[in-house]
N, C-alpha and C positions, 0 to 999 in steps of 0.2 A: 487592343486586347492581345491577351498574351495565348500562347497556343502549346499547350501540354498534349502530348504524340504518347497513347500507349498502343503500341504493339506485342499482344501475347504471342502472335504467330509469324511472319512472314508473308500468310495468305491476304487476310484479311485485316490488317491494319482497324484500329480508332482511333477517331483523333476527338478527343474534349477542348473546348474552350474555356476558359474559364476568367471572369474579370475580378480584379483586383478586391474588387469589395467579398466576392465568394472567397478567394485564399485568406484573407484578412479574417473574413469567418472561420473558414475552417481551422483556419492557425489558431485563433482565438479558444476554440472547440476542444479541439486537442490539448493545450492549454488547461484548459479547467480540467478535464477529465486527468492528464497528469495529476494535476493539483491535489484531486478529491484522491487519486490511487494512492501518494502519498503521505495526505491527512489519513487514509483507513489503515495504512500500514504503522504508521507512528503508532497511531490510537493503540493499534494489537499490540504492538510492543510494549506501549506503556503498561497497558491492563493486564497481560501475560505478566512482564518484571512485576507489578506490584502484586498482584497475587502469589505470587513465586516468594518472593519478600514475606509476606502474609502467612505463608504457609513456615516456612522457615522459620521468622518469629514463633509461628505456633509449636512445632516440631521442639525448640529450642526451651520453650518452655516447659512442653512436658518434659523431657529431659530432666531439668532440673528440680522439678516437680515429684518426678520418679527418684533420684537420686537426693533428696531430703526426706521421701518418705522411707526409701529405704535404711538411710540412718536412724532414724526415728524405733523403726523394730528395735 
């Protein structure tokens, strides 16, 4: 077994043990939770641009909407 030493102080010292299958976990862990941080952050981005997109289209169209009815008077 391997032997992880945290020390916050100088006083009082902890020391964790930890065996290979628990880092294997926890790396795993971390891992996923990465993962999902960066699938929720794509997602926003995609759904922010494409309503951004959506809106612009819209915008773009009254525009030209407004500027053939105005010929029309």
């Amino acid at each position: 077994m391997k032997t992880i030493r945290i020390t916050p102080d100088a006083i009082f010292p902890e020391e964790i043990t930890l065996g290979a299958g628990e880092v294997l976990l926890l790396v795993v862990v971390l891992l996923v939770l990465a993962d999902l941080v960066f699938l929720l952050v794509m997602k926003y981005k995609y759904t922010v641009g494409f309503k951004n997109r959506k809106l612009r289209e819209f915008i773009d169209r009254l525009a030209k909407h407004e500027k053939r009815f105005r010929r029309e008077k």
